[in-house]
N, C-alpha and C positions, 0 to 999 in steps of 0.2 A: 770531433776527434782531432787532437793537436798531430801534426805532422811527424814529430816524432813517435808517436803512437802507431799512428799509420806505420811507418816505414818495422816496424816493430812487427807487426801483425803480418806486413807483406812479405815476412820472412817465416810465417809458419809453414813447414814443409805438410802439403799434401792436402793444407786446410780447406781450398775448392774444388776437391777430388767431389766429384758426386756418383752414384749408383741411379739405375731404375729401375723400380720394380718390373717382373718380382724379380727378386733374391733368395739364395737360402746364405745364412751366416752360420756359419761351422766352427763351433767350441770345441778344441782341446784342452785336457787337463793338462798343466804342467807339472811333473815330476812325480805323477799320484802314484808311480808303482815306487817310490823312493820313501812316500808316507803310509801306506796302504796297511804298514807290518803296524805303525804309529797307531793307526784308526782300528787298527785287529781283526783286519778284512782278513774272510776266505779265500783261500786259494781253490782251482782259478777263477773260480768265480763268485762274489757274496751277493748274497738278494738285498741286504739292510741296504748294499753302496747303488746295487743298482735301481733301486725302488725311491730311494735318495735324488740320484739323478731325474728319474722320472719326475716328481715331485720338483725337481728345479722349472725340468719343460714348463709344469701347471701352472708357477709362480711367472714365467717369462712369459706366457698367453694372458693369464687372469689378472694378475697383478703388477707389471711391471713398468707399467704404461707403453710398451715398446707396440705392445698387440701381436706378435706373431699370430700366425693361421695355425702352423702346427709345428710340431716339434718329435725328432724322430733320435734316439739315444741308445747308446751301446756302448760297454767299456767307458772309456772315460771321452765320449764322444758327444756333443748335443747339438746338433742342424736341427735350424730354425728356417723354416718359411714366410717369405712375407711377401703377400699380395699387393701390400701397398707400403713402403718404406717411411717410418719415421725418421726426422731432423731433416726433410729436405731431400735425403738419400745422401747427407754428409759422410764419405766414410769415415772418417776416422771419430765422430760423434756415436755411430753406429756400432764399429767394430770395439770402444772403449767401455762403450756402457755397456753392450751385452756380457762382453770379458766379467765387469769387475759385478755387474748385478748376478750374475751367477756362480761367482766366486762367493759373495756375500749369501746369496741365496744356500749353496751344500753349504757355508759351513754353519749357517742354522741348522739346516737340515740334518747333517750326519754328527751336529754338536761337535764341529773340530774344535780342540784345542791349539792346534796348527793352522796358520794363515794357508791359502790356499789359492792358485790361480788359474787363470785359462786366458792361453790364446787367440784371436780369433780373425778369421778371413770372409772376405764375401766372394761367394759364386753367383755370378750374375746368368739367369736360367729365362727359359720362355716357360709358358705351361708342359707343353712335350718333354721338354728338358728336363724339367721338375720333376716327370714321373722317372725316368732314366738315372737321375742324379742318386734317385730313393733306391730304385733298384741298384746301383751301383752302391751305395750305400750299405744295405741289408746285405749284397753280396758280402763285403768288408766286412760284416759284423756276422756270418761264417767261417769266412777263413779269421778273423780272429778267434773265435770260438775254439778251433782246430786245433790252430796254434797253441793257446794258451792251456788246453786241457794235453799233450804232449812234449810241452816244455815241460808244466808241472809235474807230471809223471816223470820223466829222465830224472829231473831235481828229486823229485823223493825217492827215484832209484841209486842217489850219489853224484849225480853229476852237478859240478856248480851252475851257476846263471849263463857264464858265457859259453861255456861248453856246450850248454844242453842247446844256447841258443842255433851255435855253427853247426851240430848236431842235425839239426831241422831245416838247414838253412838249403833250397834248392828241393826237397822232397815235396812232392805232389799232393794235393788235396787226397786222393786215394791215399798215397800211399799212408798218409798220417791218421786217416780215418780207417787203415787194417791195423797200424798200430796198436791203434786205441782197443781196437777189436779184438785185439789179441790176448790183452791186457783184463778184455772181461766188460768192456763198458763200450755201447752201442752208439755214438756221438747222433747218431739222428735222434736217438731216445732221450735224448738231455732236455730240458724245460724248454718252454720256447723262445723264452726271454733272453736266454742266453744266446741260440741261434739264429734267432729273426730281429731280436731288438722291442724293444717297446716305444709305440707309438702314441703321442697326446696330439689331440686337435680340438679344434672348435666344431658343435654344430647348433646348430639354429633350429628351432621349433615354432611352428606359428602357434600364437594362445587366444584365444579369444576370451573376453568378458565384459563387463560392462562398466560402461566410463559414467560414473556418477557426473560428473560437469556437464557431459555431451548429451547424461541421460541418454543412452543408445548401447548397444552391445559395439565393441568394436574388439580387430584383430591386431595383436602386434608380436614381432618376434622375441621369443626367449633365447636366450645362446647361453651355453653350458661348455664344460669342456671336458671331455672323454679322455680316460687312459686306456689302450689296450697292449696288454704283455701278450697275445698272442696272436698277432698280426699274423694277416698271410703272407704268402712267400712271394713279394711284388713282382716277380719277374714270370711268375704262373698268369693264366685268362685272366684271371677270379682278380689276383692280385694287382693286376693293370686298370682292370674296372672300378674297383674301389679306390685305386689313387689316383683316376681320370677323373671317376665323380667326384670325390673328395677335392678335388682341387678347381675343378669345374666350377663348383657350389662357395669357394671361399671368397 
């Protein structure tokens, strides 16, 4: 490397930033409620965009060579888990490719005709962490749920975007869930994909069979990778247990 080269490259901002696992890496969409009316999403909520998104998570595990463990999506939101960080734990190799392979990835998926992109940060977690960050998570993907089905409603009662937003702004989980109530629609009764989020992970399966070369039966693991749109409420027993194994076992 000729020294001018060097001095070149000694000037990239951030370039020996490194991460260690685990991490979770947290995709925002950028500007998706600006395209949303474009793609001819439901308000507030559509299953094509959110089943879309899911389908991104699968591709970010199965296919992307990055390997996340799991992948946890709500709104225009995708945390990814990683037990063991590719590129070294470079951030900014890390935080680039995930952005733009899931930008690429929806807009296969929801066939945009509009480019599309996402943000993205690393939160650096221990296992414990990881289970809290999830439950912090799921919470957020409640009070958005709230939000977004009470903003809509003011909107289709007359009021514009900004209004309906200052409207809301400062009212209490209760009070936006009597709201609702009032209006005729039970917000714990909504799908659960919309309240809890849908969760992708990997698991692993031991398979046994028989190795013609070794001539012997032998065992090796299969790994698959699971969507569930109706996760439990991680901040419940039940819910703490399956994201303590869950992550126990990645």
């Amino acid at each position: 490397m000729s020294a001018r080269v060097y001095e070149m490259k000694s000037r990239e901002i951030f370039s020996n930033l490194l991460s260690v696992p685990p991490i979770f890496v947290r995709l925002d969409g950028r500007g998706f409620h600006g395209i949303a009316d474009e793609w001819g999403l439901k308000r507030p909520f559509d299953e094509r965009f959110a089943r879309a998104m899911a389908r991104v998570g699968e591709r970010m595990i199965a296919s992307s060579g990055l390997s996340p463990d799991l992948a946890f999506t709500f709104s225009d939101e995708i945390n990814l888990y990683f037990s063991h960080v590719p590129y070294s734990g470079r951030v900014e190799k890390i935080d680039s490719i995930t952005a733009s392979y899931a930008a690429s990835a929806l807009t296969i998926e929801i066939a945009s005709a509009f480019p599309v992109a996402f943000d993205s940060r690393i939160i650096q977690v221990s296992p414990a962490l990881a289970v809290r960050y999830l439950i912090d998570r799921q919470a957020e993907a409640w009070r958005n749920h709230i939000n977004s089905y009470c903003h809509q409603a003011l909107v289709d009662g007359g009021k514009d975007p900004h209004e309906a937003a200052q409207m809301l702004k400062g009212r209490s989980s209760s009070e936006l869930h009597e709201m609702m109530f009032s209006r005729g629609l039970n917000l714990a009764k909504t799908p659960s994909w919309q309240r809890r989020g849908i969760l992708v992970y990997k698991t692993a399966k031991e398979i046994e069979g028989f190795n013609p070369v070794e001539s012997r039966m032998v065992k090796t693991l299969r790994t698959s990778v699971q969507c569930i749109s109706e996760p439990p409420v991680f901040s419940s027993p039940e819910g703490r247990s399956f994201l303590s194994g869950l992550i126990r076992e990645l």
